[in-house]
C-alpha positions as CSV (number, residue, x, y, z in Angstrom):
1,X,4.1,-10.0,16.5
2,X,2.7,-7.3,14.3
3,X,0.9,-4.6,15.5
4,X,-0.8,-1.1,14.1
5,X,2.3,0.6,15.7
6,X,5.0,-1.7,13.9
7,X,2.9,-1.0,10.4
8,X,3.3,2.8,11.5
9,X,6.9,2.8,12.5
10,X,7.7,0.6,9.3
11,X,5.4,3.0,6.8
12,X,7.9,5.6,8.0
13,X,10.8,4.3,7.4
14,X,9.6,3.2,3.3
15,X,11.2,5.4,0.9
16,X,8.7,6.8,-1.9
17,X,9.8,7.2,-5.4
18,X,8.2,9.3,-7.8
19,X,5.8,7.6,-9.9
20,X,5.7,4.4,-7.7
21,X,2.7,3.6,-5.9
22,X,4.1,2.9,-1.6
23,X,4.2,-0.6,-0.7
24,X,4.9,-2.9,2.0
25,X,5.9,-6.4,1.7
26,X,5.6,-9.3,3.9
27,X,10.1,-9.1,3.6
28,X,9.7,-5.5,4.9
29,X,8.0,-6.8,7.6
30,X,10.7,-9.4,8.4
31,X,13.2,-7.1,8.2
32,X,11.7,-5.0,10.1
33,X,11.2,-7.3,13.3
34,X,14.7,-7.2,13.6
35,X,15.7,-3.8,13.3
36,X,16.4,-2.0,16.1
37,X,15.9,1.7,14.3
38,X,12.1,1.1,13.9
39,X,12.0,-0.1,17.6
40,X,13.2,3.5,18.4
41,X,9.7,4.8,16.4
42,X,7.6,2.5,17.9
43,X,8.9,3.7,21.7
44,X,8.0,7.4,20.2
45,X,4.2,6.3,18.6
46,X,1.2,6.4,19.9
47,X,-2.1,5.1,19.1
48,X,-5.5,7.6,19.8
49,X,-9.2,6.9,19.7
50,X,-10.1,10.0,17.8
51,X,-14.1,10.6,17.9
52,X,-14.2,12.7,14.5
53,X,-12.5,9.3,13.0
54,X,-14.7,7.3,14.6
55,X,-17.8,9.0,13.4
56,X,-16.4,8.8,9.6
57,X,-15.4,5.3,10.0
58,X,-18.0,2.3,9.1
59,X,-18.6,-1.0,8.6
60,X,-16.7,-0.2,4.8
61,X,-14.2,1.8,5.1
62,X,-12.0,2.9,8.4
63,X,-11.4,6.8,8.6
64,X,-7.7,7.7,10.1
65,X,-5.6,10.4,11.1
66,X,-2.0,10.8,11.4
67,X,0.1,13.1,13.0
68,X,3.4,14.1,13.4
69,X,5.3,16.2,15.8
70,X,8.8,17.0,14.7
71,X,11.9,17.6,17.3
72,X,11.6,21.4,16.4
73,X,8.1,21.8,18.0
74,X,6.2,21.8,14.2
75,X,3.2,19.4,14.2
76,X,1.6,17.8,11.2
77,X,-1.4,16.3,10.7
78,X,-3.5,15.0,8.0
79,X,-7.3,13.0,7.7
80,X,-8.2,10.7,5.5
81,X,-11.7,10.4,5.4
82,X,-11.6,7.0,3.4
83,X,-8.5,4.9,2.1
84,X,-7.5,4.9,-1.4
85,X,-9.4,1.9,-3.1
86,X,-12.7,2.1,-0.2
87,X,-15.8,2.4,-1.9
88,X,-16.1,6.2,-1.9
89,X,-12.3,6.8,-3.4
90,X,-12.3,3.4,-5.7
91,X,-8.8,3.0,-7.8
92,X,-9.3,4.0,-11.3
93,X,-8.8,1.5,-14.5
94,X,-5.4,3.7,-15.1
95,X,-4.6,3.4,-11.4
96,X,-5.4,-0.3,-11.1
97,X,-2.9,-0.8,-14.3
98,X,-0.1,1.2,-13.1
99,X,-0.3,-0.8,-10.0
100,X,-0.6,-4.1,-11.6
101,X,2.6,-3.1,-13.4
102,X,4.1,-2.1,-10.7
103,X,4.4,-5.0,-8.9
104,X,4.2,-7.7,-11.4
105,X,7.3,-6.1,-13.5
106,X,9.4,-7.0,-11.2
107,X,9.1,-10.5,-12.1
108,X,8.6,-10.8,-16.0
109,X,9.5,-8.0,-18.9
110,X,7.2,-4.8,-19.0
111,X,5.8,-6.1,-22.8
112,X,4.8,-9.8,-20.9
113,X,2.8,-7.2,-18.3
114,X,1.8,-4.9,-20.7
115,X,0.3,-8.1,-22.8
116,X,-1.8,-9.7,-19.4
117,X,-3.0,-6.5,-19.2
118,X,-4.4,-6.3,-22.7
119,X,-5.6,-9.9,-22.0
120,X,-7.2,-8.5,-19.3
121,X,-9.2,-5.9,-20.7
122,X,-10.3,-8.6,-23.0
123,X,-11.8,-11.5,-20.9
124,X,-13.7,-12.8,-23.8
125,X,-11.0,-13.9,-25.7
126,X,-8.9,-15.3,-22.5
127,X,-6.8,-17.9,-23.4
128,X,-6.1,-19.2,-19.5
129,X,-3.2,-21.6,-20.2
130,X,-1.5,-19.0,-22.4
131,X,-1.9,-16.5,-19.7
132,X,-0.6,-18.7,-16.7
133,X,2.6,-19.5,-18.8
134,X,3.2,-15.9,-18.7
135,X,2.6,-15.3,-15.2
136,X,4.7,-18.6,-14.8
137,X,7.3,-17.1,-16.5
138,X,7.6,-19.6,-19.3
């Protein structure tokens, strides 16, 4: 079974890249159920009702805080008062792209993305069956 701790263990254990927007995928979940490194984090994380995160929190968005306490003593913490893509921090048009790109480049050639994007940004001309065959890869 999933739980908020195995997302937490699991988000530390993803490598970030510069330039490329942090993502977990339902195989980094599988993976993850069996190995026995993250089931060493989850032992050492802990889950907190924080009142100040509460208060921020609604029915829109969930506020959050994380923290980490290092082996050497130094703590780190930091509060996001909204996610990334809630309705008070919305994704940009540029950051919407770059994420589209992102993920769907890994399975056809950057110009095919590049061209659903432009398609995209031009609904009225949409030409459906031409645009499933290239997210079909045909």
């Amino acid at each position: 079974m999933i739980s908020a701790v195995n997302s937490v263990a699991l988000a530390a254990k993803v490598a970030l890249s510069g330039g490329q927007f942090p993502a977990l995928t339902v195989s980094d979940y599988e993976a993850g159920l069996s190995d026995r490194r993250l089931f060493e984090l989850e032992a050492q994380t802990t889950i907190e009702l924080d009142e100040e995160v509460e208060a921020m929190s609604n029915e829109r968005s969930t506020a959050a805080r994380v923290g980490v306490r290092l082996r050497d003593g130094r703590a780190f913490s930091m509060l996001v008062g909204a996610p990334k893509g809630s309705p008070s921090r919305p994704f940009s048009a540029e950051e919407h792209e770059a994420r589209f790109a992102q993920e769907l480049s890994s399975r056809v050639s950057h110009q095919c993305c590049a061209e659903i994007v432009a398609i995209a940004k031009d609904l009225d001309r949409l030409d459906a069956s031409r645009l499933c065959g290239m997210l079909c890869g045909a």
